[in-house]
C-alpha positions as CSV (number, residue, x, y, z in Angstrom):
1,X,-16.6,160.7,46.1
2,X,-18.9,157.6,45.0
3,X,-21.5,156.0,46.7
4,X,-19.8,153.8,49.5
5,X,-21.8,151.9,52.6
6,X,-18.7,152.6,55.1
7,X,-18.4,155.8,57.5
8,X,-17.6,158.6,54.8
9,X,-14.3,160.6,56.3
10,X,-14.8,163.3,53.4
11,X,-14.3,166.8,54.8
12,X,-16.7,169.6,53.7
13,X,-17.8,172.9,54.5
14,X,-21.7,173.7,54.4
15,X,-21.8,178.2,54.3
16,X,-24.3,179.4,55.7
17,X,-25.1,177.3,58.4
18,X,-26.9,179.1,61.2
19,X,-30.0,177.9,60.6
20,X,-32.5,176.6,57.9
21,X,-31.2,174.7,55.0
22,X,-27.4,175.3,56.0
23,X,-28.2,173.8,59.3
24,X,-30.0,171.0,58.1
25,X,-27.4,169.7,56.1
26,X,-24.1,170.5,58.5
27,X,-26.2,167.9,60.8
28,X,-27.2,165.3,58.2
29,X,-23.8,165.0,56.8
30,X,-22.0,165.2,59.9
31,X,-24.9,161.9,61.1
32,X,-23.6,160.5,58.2
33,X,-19.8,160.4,59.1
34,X,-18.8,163.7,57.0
35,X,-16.2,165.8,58.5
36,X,-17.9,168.6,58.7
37,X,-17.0,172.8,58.9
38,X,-20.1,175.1,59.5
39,X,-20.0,178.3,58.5
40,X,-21.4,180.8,61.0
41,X,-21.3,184.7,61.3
42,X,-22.0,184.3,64.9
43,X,-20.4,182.3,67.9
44,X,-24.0,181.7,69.5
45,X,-25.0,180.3,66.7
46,X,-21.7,177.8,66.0
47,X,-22.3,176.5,69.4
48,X,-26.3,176.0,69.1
49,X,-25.2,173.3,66.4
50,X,-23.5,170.6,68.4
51,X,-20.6,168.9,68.9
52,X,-20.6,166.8,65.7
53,X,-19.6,169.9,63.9
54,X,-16.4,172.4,63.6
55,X,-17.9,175.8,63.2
56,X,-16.2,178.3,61.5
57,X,-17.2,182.1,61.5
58,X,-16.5,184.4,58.5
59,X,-18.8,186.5,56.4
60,X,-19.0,185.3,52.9
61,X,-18.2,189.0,51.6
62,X,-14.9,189.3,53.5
63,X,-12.5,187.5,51.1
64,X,-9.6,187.7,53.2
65,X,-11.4,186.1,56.1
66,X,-12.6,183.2,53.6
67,X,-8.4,183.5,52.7
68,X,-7.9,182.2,56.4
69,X,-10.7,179.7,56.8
70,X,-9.2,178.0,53.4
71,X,-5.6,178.4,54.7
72,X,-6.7,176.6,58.1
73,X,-8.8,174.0,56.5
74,X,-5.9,172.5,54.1
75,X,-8.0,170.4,53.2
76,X,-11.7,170.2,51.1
77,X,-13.7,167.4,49.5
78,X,-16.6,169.1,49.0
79,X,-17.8,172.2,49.3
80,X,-21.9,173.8,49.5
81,X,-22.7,177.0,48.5
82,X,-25.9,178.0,51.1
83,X,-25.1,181.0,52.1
84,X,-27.6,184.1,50.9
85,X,-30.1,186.9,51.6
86,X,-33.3,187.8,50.1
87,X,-34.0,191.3,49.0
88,X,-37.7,192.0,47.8
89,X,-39.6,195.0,46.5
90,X,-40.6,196.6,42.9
91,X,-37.5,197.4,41.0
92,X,-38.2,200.8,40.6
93,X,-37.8,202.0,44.0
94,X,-35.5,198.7,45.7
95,X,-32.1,201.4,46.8
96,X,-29.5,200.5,45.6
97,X,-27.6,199.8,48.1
98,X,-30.1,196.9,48.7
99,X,-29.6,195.5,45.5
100,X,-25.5,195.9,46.2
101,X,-26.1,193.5,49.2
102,X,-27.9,191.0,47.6
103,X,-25.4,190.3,44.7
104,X,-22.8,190.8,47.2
105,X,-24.0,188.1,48.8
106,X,-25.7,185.7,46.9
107,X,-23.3,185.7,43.7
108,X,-19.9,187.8,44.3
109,X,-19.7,185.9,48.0
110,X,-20.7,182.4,46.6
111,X,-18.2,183.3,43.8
112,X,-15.4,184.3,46.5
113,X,-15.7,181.2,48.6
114,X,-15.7,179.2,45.3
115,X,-12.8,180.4,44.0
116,X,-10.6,180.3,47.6
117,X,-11.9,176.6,47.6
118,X,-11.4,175.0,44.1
119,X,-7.8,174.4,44.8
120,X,-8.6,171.8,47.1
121,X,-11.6,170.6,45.4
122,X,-9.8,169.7,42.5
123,X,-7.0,168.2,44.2
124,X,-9.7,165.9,46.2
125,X,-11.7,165.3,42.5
126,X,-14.0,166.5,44.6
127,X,-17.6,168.1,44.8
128,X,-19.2,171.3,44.5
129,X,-23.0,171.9,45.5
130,X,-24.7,175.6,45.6
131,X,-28.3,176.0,46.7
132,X,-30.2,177.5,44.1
133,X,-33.7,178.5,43.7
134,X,-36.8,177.4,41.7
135,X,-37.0,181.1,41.4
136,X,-34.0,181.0,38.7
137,X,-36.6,179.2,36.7
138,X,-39.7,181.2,37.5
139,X,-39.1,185.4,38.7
140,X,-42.3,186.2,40.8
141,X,-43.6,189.9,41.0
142,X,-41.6,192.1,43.9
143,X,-39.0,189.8,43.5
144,X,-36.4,190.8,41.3
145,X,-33.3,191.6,43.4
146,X,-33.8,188.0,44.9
147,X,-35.1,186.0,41.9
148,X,-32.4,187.6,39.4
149,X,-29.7,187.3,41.6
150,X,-30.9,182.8,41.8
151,X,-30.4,183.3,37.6
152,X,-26.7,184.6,38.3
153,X,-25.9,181.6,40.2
154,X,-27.7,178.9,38.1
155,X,-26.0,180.8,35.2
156,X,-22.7,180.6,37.2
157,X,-23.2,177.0,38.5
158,X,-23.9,176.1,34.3
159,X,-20.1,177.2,33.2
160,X,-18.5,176.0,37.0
161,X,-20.1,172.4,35.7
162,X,-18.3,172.0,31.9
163,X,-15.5,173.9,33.3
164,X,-14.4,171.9,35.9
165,X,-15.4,168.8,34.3
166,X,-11.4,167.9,33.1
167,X,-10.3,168.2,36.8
168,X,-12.9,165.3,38.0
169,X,-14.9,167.9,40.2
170,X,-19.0,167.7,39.7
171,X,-20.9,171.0,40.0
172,X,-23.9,170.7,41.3
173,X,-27.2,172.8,41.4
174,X,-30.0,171.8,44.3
175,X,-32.9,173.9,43.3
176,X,-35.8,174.2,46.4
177,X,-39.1,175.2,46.1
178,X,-41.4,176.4,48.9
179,X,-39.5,175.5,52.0
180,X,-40.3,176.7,55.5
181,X,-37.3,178.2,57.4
182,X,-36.6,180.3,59.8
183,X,-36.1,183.0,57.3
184,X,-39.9,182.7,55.9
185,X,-41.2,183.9,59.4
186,X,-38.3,186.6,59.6
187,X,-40.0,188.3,56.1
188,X,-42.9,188.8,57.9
189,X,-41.8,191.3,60.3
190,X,-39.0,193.0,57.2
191,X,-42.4,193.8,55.4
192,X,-42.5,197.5,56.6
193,X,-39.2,198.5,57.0
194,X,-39.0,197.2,53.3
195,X,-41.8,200.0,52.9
196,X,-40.2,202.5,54.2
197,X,-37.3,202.2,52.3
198,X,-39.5,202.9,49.3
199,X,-40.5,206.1,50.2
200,X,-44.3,208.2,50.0
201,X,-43.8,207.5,46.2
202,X,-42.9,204.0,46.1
203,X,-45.7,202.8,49.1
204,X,-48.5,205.1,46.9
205,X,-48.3,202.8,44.2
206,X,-46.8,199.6,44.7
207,X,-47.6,199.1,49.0
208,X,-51.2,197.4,48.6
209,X,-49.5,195.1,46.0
210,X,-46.6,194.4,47.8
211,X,-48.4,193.5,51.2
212,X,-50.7,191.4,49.4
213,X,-47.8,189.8,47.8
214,X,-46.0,189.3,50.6
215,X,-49.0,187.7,52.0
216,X,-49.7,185.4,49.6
217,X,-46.3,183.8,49.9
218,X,-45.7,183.4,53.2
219,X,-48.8,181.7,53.4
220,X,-46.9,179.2,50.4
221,X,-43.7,178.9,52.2
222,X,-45.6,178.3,55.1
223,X,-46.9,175.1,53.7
224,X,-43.9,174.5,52.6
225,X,-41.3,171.3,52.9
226,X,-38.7,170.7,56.0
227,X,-35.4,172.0,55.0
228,X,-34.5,168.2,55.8
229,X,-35.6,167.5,52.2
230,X,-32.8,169.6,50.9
231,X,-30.1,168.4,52.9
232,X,-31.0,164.7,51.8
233,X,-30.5,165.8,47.6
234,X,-27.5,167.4,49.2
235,X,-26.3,164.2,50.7
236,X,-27.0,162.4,47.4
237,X,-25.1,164.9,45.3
238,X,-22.1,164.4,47.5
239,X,-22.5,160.6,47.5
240,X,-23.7,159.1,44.5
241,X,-21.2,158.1,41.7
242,X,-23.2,159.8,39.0
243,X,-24.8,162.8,41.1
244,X,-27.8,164.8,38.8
245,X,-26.7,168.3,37.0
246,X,-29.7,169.4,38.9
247,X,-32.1,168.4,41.9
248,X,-35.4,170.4,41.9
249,X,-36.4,169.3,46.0
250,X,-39.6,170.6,47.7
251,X,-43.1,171.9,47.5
252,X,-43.4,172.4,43.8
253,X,-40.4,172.8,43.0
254,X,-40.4,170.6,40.0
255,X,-44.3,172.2,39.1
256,X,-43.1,175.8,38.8
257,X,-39.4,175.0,37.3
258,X,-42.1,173.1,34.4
259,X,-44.4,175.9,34.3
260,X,-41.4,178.6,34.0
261,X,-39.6,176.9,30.7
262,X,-43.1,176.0,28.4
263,X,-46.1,178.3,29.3
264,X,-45.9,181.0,27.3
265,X,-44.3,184.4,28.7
266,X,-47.8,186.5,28.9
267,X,-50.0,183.5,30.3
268,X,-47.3,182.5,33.1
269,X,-47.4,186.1,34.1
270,X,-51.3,186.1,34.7
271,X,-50.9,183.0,36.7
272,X,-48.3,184.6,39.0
273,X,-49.9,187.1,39.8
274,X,-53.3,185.6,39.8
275,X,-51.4,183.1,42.2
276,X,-50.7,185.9,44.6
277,X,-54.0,187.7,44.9
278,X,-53.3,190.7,42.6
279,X,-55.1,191.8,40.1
């Protein structure tokens, strides 16, 4: 897949395309003259994409749906891991059912579409891209079920890269920082069912902290970069004959990935939570 100024007739499927980053780049690359499948859970929100894109619904952690969707597609060039939850909340008192649903999402369902797909990427010498986090670099307070599961799949991306190196396919990492989706605003109004999840125990000492936490970061994210951003590293990952091991894209994304592999372990965790207003 190297860089090439003529309409690109690569096929690839973007997961997780409903809205914010998945979105953003199902429309860039289709602009761009990708053939392009969209994953969707919902009809609604395949249609409320356009017709410059095929979507596809399927649940990332139904692997014989993604069976179908790889039997219909035949063909792959490139495939982008997007798909994925967030799950916040002090480790202690998280259910665990909740932590269940955020590695079946984030890793075990990126790991199921991956698999079902590789086939066809390596016929194609093709491309793999997942969407990361900054937060594999950098775990924040409240957010281990999210930030751990973001090592998994850098962790995960790290062995997909040398592995499938032989076969001509690049594995690819994009790594965001602060970017303002749809899902920031949605955390807002999770904040208290999160809460009550916790029970009397878990809101007596951890719900001031939380709040504040949660607070503090959607006023970041807020701030944050367009999703756009993402989809263009996505588009040169796809494109460029020599694509990075890793794109850090966003609002601080390359400050805090810095920050989380030379500051020292006890310092870095006074800034973080200094950063979000607790004491």
């Amino acid at each position: 897949m190297a860089k090439r100024s003529e309409p690109r007739s690569a096929t690839v499927l973007v997961t997780g395309a409903s809205t914010g980053i998945g979105r953003a780049t199902a429309l860039l690359l289709a602009k761009e003259g990708f053939t392009v499948y969209a994953g969707v859970r919902k009809v609604p929100d395949g249609q409320a994409l356009g017709d410059t894109v095929t979507p596809i619904q399927f649940d990332i952690t139904d692997p014989d749906r993604i069976a179908e969707v790889a039997e219909r597609l035949g063909r792959l060039d490139a495939l982008v891991n997007n798909a994925g939850i967030g799950v916040t909340g002090p480790v202690e008192f998280v259910p665990l059912a909740e932590w269940r649903r955020q590695y079946e999402v984030n890793v075990f369902g990126q790991v199921t579409v991956t698999q079902a797909m590789l086939p066809m990427l390596r016929a194609a010498h093709g491309r793999l891209v997942t969407i990361g986090s900054v937060g594999s670099w950098i775990t924040l307070p409240f957010g281990g079920p999210l930030c751990s599961s973001k090592h998994a799949i850098r962790s995960i991306n790290d062995a997909l890269r040398m592995e499938l190196k032989p076969f001509g396919v690049r594995a690819v990492l994009i790594e965001p920082g602060s970017i303002h989706t749809e899902a920031v605003d949605k955390l807002e109004d999770e904040v208290e069912p999160r809460l009550a999840s916790l029970g009397p125990e878990g809101r007596r000492l951890y719900g001031n902290d939380y709040r504040t936490m949660v607070s503090s970061g959607l006023d970041e994210e807020r701030s944050g970069s367009s999703p756009d951003v993402v989809a263009r590293a996505v588009l040169h990952a796809l494109t460029a004959r020599r694509p990075r091991s890793r794109y850090p894209v966003g609002k601080k994304s390359r400050l805090m990935g810095t920050l989380g592999r030379i500051v020292p372990q006890y310092t870095l965790d006074a800034l973080r939570r200094r950063g979000l207003g607790l004491s």
